[in-house]
N, C-alpha and C positions, 0 to 999 in steps of 0.2 A: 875353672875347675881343674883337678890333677889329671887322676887319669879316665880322662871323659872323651868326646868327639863331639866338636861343637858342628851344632846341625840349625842350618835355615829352611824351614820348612813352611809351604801354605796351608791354611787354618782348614783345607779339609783333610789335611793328614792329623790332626792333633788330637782326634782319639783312638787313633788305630795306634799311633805312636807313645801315648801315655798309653794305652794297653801293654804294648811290649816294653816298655822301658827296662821295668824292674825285673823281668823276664833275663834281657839281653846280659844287664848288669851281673844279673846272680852267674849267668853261663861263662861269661868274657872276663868280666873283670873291670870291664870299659862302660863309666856311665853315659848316657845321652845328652849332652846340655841343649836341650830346643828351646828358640826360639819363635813364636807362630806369627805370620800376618799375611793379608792377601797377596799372592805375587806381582803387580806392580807396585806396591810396595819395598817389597824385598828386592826386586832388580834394582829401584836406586839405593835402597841401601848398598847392593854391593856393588855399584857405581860408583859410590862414595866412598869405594875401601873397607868397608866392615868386613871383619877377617871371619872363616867359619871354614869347615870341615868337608861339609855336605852338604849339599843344597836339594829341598825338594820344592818344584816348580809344576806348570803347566809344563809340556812338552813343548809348546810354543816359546814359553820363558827359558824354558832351559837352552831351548838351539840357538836363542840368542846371548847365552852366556858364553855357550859353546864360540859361536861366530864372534864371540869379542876377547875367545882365550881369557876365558875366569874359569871356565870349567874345562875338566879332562874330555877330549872327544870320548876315549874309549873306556871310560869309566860308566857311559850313560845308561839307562838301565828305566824302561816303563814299569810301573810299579801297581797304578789301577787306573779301572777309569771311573765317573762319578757321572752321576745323569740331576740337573737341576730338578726340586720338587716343593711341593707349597703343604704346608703345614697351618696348624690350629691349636689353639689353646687346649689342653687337654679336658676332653669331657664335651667338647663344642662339636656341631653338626658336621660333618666334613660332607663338602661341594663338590657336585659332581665336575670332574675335571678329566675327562675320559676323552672329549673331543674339542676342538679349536671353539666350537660355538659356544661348547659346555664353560670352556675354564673363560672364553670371554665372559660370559653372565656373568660364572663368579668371582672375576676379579670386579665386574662394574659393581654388583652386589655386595663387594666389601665392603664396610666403612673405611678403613685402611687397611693400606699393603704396604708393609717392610719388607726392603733390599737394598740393600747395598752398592754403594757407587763404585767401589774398585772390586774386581776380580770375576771369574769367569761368568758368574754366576749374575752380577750385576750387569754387567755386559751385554748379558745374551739378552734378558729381562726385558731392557731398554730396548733393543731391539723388535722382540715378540710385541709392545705393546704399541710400538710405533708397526709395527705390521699389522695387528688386529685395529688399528685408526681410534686407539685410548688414550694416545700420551695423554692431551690435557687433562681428563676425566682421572686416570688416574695418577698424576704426578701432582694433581689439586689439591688429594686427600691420602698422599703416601706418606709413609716414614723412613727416609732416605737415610743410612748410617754411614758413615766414611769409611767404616771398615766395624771388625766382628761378629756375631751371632743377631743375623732378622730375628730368631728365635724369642729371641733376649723380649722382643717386644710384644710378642704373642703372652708371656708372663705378665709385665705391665701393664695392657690394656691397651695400650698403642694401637695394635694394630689388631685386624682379625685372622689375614692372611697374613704369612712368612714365604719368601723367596728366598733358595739356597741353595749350594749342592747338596743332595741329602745326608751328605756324612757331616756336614755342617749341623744342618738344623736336628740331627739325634745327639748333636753332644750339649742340647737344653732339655732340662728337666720339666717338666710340666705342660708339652706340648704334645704332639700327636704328628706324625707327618701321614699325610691324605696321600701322596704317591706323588711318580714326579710327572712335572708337565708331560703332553705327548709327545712321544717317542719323535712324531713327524716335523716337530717345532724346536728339534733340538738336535743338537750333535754332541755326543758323550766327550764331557773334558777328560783327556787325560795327563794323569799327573807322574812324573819321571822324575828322578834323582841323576846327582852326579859326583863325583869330586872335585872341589874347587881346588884350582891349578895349583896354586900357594898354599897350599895344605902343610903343616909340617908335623901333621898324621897321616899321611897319605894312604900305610899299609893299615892301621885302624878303621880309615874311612871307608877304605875298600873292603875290610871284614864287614862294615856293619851293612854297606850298601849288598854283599853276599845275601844277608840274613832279610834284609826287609824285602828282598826281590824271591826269597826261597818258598816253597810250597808250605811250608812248615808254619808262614803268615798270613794266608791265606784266607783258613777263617776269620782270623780277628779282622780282616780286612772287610768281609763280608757283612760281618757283626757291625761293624761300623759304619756299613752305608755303602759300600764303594766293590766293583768289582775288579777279582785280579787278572 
């Protein structure tokens, strides 16, 4: 695109950021080119060279872009953070998931549960269910995606439960999210931008990474799922 800022970003910023796009555009002048997918994805993309603007990542992904000089140290900038949450078909019973014993029952009680094998949210997941002593039980009758919206499966039938960070699973229509896992089972990702080194918008990049870190995005941020 002409005059745009092409932005690599993880799939729980992509409705905060289709929020503001056409906002930014009408203010600047500068459209958004996003691209979304979970961030170990996106690090080897730009391992690989794929050229881009701005990068939005975990904080963990980012300071390893940082440490490998893809990205500006002092462009880096926290943006929100997002707490993983389990969702339902809309119109469906939502499970008490209030305590470690609770969301135990109701993930055994699912028929299935979609999550996702890459990104923070799959990750942790894997974790929590080998800490509660379920993998087999539930990885017998889960719906494992390689990447995208668990949500997606809550629509289909696939699944009963959805695993996500919650600004993930409200950008599907037809679900309901129940809240997110407890607070004690989890540590809030957070998600950071930067300028990547080779920018040849560098002063662009840095206007827009101004704007999505300013108070002024704040609600849409909220709106979406994610705190700033």
């Amino acid at each position: 695109m002409g005059n745009s800022v092409r932005v690599l970003s993880t799939l729980a910023l992509k409705g905060a950021v289709a929020r503001l796009a056409a906002a930014y555009q009408a203010a600047s002048g500068v459209a958004i080119d996003a691209d979304f997918a979970p961030t170990l994805a996106l690090l080897e993309r730009l391992r690989g060279g794929e050229g881009a603007d701005l990068v939005i990542l975990t904080r963990e992904g980012l300071d390893e872009m940082i440490g490998e000089g893809r990205v500006a140290r002092q462009s880096a900038v926290d943006l929100a953070r997002s707490y993983v949450g389990v969702a339902v078909k809309a119109g469906a019973a939502h499970p008490d998931i209030a305590t470690e014993a609770a969301l135990r029952a109701a993930l055994l009680g699912a028929r299935a549960v979609a999550y996702s094998r890459l990104g923070a949210s799959g990750i942790l997941f894997a974790q929590l269910i080998e800490r509660l002593g379920i993998v087999e039980a539930i990885n017998a009758r889960a719906v494992i995606i390689p990447s995208g919206f668990t949500a997606e499966k809550l629509v289909s039938g696939d699944a009963d439960l959805a695993i996500q960070q919650i600004s993930e699973l409200k950008q599907i229509e037809g679900i309901e999210v129940v809240g997110p896992i407890p607070l004690d089972l989890q540590t809030p990702a957070v998600f950071s931008a930067g300028r990547v080194a080779a920018s040849q918008r560098a002063a662009a990049a840095d206007h827009l990474l101004r704007y999505l870190s300013s108070a002024e995005v704040a609600p849409v941020l909220r709106e979406t799922g994610l705190e700033p």
